[in-house]
N, C-alpha and C positions, 0 to 999 in steps of 0.2 A: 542421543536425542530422539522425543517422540516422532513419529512419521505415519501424515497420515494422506489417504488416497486426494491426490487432485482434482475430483470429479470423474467425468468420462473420459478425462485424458489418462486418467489410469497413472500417473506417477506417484511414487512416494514420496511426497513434500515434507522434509524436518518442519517441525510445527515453527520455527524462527525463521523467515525467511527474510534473507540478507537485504536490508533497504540500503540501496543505493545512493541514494542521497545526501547518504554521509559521508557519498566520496568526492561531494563535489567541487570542496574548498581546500581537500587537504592535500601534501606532498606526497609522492610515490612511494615514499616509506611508508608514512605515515598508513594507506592504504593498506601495503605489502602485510603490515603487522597485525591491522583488523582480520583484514583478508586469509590470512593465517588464523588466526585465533578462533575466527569463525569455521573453518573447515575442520582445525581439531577439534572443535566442541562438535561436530556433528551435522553444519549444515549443509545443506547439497542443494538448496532454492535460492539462487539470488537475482532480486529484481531492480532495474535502474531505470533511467530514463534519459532521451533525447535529450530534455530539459534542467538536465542534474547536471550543470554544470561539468565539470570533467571527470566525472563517474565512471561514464563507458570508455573511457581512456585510460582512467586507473584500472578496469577492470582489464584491460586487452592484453595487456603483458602475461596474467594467470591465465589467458587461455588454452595457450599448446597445450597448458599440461592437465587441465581440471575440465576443461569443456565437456569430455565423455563423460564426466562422471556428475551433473551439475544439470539444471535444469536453469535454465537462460530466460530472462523476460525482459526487456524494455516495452519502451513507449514511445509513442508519435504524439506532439498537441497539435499536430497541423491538421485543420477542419477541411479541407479539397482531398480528392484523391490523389491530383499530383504531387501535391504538398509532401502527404504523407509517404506516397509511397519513395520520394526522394529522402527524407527524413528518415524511412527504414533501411534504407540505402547506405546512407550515410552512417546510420546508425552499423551497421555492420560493419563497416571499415575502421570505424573508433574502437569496436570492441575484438576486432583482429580475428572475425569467423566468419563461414560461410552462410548462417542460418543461427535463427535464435527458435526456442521452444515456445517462444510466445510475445506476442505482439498487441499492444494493450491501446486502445484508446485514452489517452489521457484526460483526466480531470473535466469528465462530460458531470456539471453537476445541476443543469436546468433543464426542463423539456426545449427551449431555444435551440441549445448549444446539443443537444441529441438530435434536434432536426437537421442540424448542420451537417454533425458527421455521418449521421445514417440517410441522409437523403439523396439527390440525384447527383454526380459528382462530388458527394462526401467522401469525408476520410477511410468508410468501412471500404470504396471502393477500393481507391489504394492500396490497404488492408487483404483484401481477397487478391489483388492480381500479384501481391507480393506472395501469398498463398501460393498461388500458380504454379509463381516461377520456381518455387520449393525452398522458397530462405526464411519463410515462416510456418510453422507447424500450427500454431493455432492464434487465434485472436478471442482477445478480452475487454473489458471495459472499466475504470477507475471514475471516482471522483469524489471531490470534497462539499460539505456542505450539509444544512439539513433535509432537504431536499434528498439527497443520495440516493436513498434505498429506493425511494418510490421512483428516482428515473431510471436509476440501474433496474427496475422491475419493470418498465415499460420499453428500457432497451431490449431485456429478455424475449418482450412480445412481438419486437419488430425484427431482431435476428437471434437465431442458437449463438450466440456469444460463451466461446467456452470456458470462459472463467469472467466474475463480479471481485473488485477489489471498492470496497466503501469500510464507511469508519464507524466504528464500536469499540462502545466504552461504558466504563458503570453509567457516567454522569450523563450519559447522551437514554439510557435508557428510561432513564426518573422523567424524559420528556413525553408525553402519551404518546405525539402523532408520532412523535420520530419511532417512539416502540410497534407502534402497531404498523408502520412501512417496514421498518426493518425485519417482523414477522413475516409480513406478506410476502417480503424478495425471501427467507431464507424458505416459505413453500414453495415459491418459484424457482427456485434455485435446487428446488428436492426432485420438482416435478420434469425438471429440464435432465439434473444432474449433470449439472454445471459444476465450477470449482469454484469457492467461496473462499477470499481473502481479505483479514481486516488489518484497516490500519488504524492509526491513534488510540492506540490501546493505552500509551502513555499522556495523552493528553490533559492538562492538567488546565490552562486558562492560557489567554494571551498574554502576550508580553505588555508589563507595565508600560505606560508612556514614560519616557525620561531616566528609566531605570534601561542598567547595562543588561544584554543580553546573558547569558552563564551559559548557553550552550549554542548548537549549531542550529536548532528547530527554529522554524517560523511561529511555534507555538511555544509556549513555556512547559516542561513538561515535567511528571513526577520525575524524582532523580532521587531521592535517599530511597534504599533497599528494600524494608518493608512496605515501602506504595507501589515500588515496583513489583515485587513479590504477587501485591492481592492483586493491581492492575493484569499480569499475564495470565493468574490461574482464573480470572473472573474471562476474559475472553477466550483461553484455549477451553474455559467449561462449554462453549458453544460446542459441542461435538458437528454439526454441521460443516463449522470451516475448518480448511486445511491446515491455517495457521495465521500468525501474524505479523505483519512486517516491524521489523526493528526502527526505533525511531530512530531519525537522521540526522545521529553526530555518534561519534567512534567512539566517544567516553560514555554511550550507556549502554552500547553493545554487551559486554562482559557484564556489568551489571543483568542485562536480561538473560542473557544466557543462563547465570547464577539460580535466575527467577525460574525459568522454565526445567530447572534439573527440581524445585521444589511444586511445580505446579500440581501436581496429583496428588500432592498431601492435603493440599488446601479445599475446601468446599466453596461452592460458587457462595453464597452464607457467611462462611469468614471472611472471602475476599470481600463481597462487600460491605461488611459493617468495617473492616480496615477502611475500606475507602471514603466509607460515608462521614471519616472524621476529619478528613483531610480540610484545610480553608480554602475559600477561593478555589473551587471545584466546578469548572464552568464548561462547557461544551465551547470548541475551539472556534464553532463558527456562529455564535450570536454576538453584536456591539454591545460592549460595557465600557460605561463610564472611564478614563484613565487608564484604555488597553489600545494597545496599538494594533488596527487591522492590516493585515497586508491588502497591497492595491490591487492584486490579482484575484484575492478573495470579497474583493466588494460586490460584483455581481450576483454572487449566490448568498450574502447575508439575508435576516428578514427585513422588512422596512423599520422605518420606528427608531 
């Protein structure tokens, strides 16, 4: 698998990097066998969170043995510095090590919720004294929303944040502002050299109202092969980011995997005239008619 530099942190990140999230619901097998399948196809980045349900639990058992060889990341959503850095804490003892490789601000996706955690007794506080004590190696910042890039670009101005994890995707580009924030973070991002990480590369629309879910995303997401295909080679054409995180359910893992051993044949051009045929191709965070929003993501929708 491709591997490319994390920024200034200087690692080589597999361009697929293990999202977490998919381990939140499922049994220890169940895990063991992604968690396998992911290492022999190549990955060495996997990132989870506080928040993912039992993730860094299913992850703890692989650690004795894959920790030296793997690049570690969770997250904190706790806005205090106490919060968080007990949250990192905690986080450690779930995933059975003494220090993770990166410690991410979670799902900061409005100028509000950035004053919270970068402000006087916010969560970057926490974030740094975990720093200190040496059980974190670097800190980052994620979040959802349209909004994203241009707050992840003004987190940038207010700390060296060493890595941006925000979402790109064909259908998220066809939006002006959203293209021209998302421009302006990856200058920012060049000028810092920082580590850039996307996610909802497979994003496809919300979930119908009334209709059953068919996977484990909060979002509904491509899932036959050739949308997966154009979807990964149109975001790993970003040569800026390091990579993309896997979307979160274990039955499309190997599906992407598939995609990213094809990524280099494809032109950013094919991938997206593939995408541009797809139905119902909507960006994950605006309200449409008969889609069901989740209640965590109502804050950072637009009005209307």
């Amino acid at each position: 698998m491709e591997r490319r530099r994390l920024g200034r942190l200087g690692h080589m990140s597999s361009v697929l990097i293990y999202g977490g999230a998919a381990l939140a619901e499922v049994s220890q097998e169940v895990a063991d066998q992604s968690i396998e399948h992911a290492l022999e196809a190549g990955i060495n980045h996997f990132d989870t969170a506080a928040a993912y349900g039992e993730s860094e639990l299913r992850l703890g058992p692989w650690m004795p043995s894959i920790r030296e060889r793997i690049f570690l990341a969770t997250k904190t959503g706790d806005r205090t510095a106490t919060g968080a850095y007990d949250s990192i804490r905690r986080s450690l003892e779930r995933l059975r090590v003494d220090s993770v490789d990166l410690i991410q601000l979670h799902s900061v996706g409005d100028i509000g919720d950035l004053d919270r955690a970068t402000g006087a007794g916010g969560a970057l506080e926490g974030a740094l004294r975990a720093k200190d004590d040496g059980v974190v190696g670097a800190i980052g910042i994620t979040g959802h929303g349209m909004k994203a890039p241009a707050v992840h670009r003004e987190a940038l101005r207010r700390f060296p944040f060493d890595t941006v994890l925000t979402p790109y995707n064909y259908r998220l580009t066809l939006e002006p502002e959203y293209a021209r924030d998302f421009e302006a973070l990856v200058d920012e991002i060049k000028v810092q050299d920082a580590g850039l990480m996307i996610i909802k590369a497979l994003a496809r629309n919300l979930w119908r109202t009334g209709e059953p879910r068919l996977h484990a995303t909060w979002y509904e997401p491509l899932d036959e092969q050739p949308a997966i295909e154009a979807a990964v080679a149109f975001a790993l054409a970003r040569r800026e980011a390091t990579g993309i995180c896997t979307a979160s359910d274990v039955g499309l893992i190997a599906l992407q995997i598939e995609a990213e051993r094809k990524a280099s044949s494809t032109t950013p051009d094919a991938a997206a005239a593939e995408l541009a045929q797809i139905p119902d191709l909507e960006p994950p965070f605006i309200r449409i008619p008969g889609r069901m929003v989740p209640e965590w993501l109502e804050p950072l929708l637009p009005d209307g």
